[in-house]
C-alpha positions in Angstrom: 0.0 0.0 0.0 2.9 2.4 0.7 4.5 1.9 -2.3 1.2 2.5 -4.6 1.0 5.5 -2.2 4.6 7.0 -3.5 3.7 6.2 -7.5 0.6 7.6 -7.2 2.5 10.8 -5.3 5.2 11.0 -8.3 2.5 10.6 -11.1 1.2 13.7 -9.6 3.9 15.7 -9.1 4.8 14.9 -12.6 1.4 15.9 -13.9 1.6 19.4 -11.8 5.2 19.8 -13.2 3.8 19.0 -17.0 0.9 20.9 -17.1 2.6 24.0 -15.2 5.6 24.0 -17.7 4.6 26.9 -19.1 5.4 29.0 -15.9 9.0 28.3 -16.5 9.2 29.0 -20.3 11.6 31.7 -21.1 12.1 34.4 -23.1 14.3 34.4 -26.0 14.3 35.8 -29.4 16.0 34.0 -32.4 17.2 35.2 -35.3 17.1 33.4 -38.6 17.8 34.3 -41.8 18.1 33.0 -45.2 21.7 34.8 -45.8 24.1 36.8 -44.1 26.3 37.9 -47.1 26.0 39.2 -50.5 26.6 42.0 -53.0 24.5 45.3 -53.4 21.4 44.7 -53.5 20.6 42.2 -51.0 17.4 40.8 -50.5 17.2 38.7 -47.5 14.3 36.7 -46.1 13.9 37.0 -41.9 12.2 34.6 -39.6 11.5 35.1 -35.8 9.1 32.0 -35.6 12.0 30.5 -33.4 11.4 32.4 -30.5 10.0 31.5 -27.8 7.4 32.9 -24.6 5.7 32.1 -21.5 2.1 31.8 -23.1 3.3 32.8 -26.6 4.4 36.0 -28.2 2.4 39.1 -28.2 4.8 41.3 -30.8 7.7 41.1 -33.1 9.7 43.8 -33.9 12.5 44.4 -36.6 15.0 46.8 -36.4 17.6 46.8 -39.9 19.4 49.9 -39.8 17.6 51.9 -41.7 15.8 53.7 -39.6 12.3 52.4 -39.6 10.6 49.0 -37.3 8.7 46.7 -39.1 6.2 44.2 -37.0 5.7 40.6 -38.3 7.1 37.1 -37.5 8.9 36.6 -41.0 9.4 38.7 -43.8 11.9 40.5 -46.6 14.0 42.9 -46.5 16.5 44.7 -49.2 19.6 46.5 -48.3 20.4 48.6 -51.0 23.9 49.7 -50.4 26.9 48.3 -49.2 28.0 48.4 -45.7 28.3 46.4 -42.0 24.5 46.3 -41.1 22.9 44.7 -37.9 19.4 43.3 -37.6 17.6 43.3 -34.4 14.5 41.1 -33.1 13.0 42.6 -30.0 9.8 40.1 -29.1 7.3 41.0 -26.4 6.1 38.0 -24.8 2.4 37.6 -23.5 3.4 38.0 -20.1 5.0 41.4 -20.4 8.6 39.7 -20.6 10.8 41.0 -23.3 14.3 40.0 -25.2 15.9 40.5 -28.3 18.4 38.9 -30.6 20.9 40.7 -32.8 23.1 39.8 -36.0 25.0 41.3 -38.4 24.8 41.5 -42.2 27.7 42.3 -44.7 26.8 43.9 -47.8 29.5 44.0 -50.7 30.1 46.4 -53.2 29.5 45.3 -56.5 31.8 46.2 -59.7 30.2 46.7 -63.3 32.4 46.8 -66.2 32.0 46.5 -69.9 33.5 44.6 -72.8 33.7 47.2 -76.2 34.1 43.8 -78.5 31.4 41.9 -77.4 29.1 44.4 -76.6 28.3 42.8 -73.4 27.9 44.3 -69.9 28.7 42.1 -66.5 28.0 42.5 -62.8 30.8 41.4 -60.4 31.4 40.4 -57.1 34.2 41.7 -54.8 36.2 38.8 -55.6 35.7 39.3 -59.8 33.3 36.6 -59.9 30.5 37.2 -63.0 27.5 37.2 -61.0 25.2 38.9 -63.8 25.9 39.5 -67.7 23.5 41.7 -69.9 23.5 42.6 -73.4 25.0 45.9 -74.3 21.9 48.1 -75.3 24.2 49.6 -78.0 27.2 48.7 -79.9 30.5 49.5 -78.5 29.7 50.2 -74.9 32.3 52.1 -73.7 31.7 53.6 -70.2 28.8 53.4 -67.1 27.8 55.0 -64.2 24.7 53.9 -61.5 22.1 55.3 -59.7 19.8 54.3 -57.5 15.9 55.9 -57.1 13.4 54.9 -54.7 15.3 51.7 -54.5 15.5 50.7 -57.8 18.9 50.5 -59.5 19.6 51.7 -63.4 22.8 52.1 -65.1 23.8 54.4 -67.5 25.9 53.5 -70.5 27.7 55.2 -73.3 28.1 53.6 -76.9 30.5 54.6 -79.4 27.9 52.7 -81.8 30.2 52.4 -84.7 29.9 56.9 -85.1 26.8 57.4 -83.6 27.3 57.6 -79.9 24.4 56.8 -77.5 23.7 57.7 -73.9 21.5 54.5 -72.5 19.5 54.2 -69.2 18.8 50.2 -68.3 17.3 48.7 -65.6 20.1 47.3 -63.5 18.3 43.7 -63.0 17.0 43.3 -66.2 18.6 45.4 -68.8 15.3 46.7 -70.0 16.0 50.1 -71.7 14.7 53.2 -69.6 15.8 56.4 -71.7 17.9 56.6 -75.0 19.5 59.6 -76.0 22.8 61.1 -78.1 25.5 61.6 -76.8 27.6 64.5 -77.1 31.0 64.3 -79.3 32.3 60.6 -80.6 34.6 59.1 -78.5 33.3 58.2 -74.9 36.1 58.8 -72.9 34.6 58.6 -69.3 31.1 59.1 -67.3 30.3 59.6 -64.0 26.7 60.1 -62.1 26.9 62.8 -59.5 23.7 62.0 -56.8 24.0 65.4 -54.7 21.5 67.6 -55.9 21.5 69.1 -58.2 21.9 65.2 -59.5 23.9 65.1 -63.0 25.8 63.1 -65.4 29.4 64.0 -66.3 31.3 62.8 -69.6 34.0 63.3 -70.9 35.1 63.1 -74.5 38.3 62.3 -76.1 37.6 63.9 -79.3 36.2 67.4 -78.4 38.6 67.2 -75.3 35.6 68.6 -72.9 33.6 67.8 -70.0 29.8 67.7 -70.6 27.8 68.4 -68.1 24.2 66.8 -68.3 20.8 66.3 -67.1 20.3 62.9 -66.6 16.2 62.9 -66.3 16.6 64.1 -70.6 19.9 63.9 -71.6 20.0 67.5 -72.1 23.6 69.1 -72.6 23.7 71.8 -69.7 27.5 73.0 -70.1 30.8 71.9 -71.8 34.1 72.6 -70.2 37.5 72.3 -72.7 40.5 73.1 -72.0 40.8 76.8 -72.7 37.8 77.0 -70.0 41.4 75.6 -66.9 44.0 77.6 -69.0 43.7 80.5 -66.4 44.1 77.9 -63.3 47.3 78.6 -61.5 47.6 74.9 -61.0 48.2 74.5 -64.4 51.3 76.3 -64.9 53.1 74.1 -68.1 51.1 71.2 -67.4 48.4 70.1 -70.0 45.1 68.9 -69.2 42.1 67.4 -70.9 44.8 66.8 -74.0 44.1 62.8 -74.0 41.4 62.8 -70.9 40.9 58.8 -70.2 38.4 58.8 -67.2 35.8 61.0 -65.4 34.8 60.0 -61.3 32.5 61.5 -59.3 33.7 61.3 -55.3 31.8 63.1 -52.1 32.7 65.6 -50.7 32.3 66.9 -47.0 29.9 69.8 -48.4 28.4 70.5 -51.4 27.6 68.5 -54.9 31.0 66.6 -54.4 34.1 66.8 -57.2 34.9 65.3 -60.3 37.9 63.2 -61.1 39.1 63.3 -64.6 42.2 61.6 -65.7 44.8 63.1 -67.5 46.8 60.5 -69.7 49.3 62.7 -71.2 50.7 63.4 -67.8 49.0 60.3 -65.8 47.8 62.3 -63.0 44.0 62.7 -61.9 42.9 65.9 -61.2 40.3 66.8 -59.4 37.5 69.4 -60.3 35.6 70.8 -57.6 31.6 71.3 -58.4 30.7 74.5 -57.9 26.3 74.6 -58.2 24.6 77.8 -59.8 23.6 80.3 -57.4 20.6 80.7 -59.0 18.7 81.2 -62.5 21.1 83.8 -64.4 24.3 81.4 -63.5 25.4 77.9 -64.3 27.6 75.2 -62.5 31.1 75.8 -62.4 34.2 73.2 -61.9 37.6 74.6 -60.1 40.2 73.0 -60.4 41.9 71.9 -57.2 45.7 71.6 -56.6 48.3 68.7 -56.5 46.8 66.1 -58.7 47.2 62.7 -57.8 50.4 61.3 -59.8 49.3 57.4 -61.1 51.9 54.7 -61.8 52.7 53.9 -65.2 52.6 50.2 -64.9 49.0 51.1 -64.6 48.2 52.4 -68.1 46.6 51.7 -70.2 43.5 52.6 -68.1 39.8 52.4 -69.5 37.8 53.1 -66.1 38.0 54.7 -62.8 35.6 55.2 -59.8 35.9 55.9 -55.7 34.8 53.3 -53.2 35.4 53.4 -49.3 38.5 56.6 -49.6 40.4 54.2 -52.3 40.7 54.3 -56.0 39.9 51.9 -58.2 41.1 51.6 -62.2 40.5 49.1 -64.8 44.2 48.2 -66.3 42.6 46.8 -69.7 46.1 44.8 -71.0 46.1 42.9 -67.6 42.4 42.7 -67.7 42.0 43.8 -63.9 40.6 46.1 -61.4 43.2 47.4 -59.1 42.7 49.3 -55.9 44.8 52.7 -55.3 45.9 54.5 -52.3 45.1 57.9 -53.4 48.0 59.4 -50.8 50.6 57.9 -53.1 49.2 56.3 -56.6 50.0 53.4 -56.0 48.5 49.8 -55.8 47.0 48.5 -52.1 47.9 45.1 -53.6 43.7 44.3 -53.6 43.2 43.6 -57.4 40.5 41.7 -59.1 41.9 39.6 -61.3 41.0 37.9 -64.9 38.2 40.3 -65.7 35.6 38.6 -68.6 36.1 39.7 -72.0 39.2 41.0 -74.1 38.4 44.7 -74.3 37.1 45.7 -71.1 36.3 49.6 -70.5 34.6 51.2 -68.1 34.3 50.9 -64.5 31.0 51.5 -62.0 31.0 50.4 -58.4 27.9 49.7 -56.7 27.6 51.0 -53.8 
């Protein structure tokens, strides 16, 4: 009889403990996503059904970086520039109890360069992998710059079309065409997409020697700067510029619309053209050019595309089919290169950032 007394006293503490279990649930939040690397733009898919609460879980909440919570066990989420970014769960259990989980994303640049032969356009990764290859809305493209509107990403591209030059807007993803225009002069020799207001697209043309300033929304020329327009520069002084210009960048600056880049290849140095906006209605933008130019190494040439990413430099050398990363304090090569581009002519360089 004592012995049925003790089972029956343990089944009973064992039912108490199962059907009170609940009281000592605790609260944790779990992250889980379906990726926690990739290049520009990322799309990521988030899941917070993991977590766990006394009761259940009254409210998720999602924190990316951005700003801005979104509410929701599982979702999406696009990160459309490159960066460290860190995504945050905060869950609010039935019971008032709250926790949250936290991880970090890495988003990676991407690198867009163009092949003049095969009139084919490719998306890289950081490592010069071919993550993406579109058809060349023209023949001969020859340089590209990006933008990003309202999330969406479209890249600009200039043909030398056999002669009749053309200024193309695609949809970055698809390739879709967005906008044709002409482009000015024959010989693309660079082309940048400044995003400070006022927003514009600079080229630069090896032919006319001159920088063309223009709206990107029409393709409207707004101003064309040759070289008699920096003969009065006192930083200038027996040194030619815009003779054989070979590239155009467009870098942020601390105030202001930012600065152009524009390569001299004459001289291999890349000077650097300070954006100065109209002041209003009766004036027009005006570029000043800013002293000691950066002096390139010649192992470096033949160079068909520059742009800025993260302080650094970065040029195509087309004969070793590369993209090599510059310290802009000296000219010369970090030692970070992406190696054995695709295609035999490539020209051009965009970096998505």
């Amino acid at each position: 009889m004592k012995h049925r007394r003790e089972v029956l006293a343990f089944l009973g503490s064992l039912l108490f403990f199962l059907s009170g279990c609940s009281l000592f649930t605790s609260t944790e939040a779990v992250i889980e996503v379906s990726q926690m690397r990739g290049i520009v733009p990322l799309t990521i898919s988030y899941d917070g059904s993991a977590s766990e609460g006394p009761d259940g879980i009254s409210t998720y909440r999602w924190s990316f970086g951005s700003g801005a919570d979104i509410y929701g066990i599982s979702g999406s989420y696009t990160f459309n520039h490159a960066g460290q970014y860190e995504i945050q769960l905060t869950i609010r259990a039935t019971d008032g109890s709250v926790d949250t989980d936290t991880i970090g994303i890495e988003v990676e640049p991407a690198f867009w360069v163009a092949d003049e032969n095969l009139d084919e356009i490719y998306k890289l990764d950081s490592s010069g992998n071919v993550v993406m290859t579109l058809d060349s809305p023209a023949t001969q493209p020859r340089e590209l710059a990006l933008t990003e509107r309202g999330g969406d990403w479209s890249l600009y591209v200039v043909c030398m079309g056999n002669g009749f030059q053309r200024l193309v807007e695609i949809d970055a993803e698809s390739g879709v065409t967005l906008a044709e225009y002409a482009a000015p002069a024959q010989d693309p020799g660079g082309l940048a997409f400044a995003p400070n207001s006022p927003q514009r697209l600079w080229h630069v043309d090896r032919l006319s020697r001159k920088v063309y300033e223009i709206n990107p929304t029409d393709g409207v020329i707004l101003n064309a700067f040759g070289a008699t327009y920096f003969q009065s520069s006192p930083h200038l002084i027996d040194s030619p510029f815009l003779q054989t210009p070979g590239g155009i960048a467009w870098r942020e600056g601390a105030h202001g619309p930012g600065s152009l880049w524009v390569l001299e290849v004459e001289t291999e140095l890349l000077y650097e053209l300070e954006i100065v906006p109209a002041i209003n209605i009766f004036s027009s933008t005006q570029l000043e050019l800013q002293p000691n130019p950066i002096s390139l190494s010649s192992d470096l040439f033949p160079i068909s595309g520059i742009d800025w990413y993260k302080g650094f430099l970065w040029v195509v050398e087309r004969d070793r089919g590369q993209i090599t990363q510059i310290e802009p304090a000296t000219g010369l090569p970090t030692g970070f290169v992406l190696r054995e581009l695709p295609g035999a002519a490539v020209t051009g360089l965009a970096i998505q950032k």
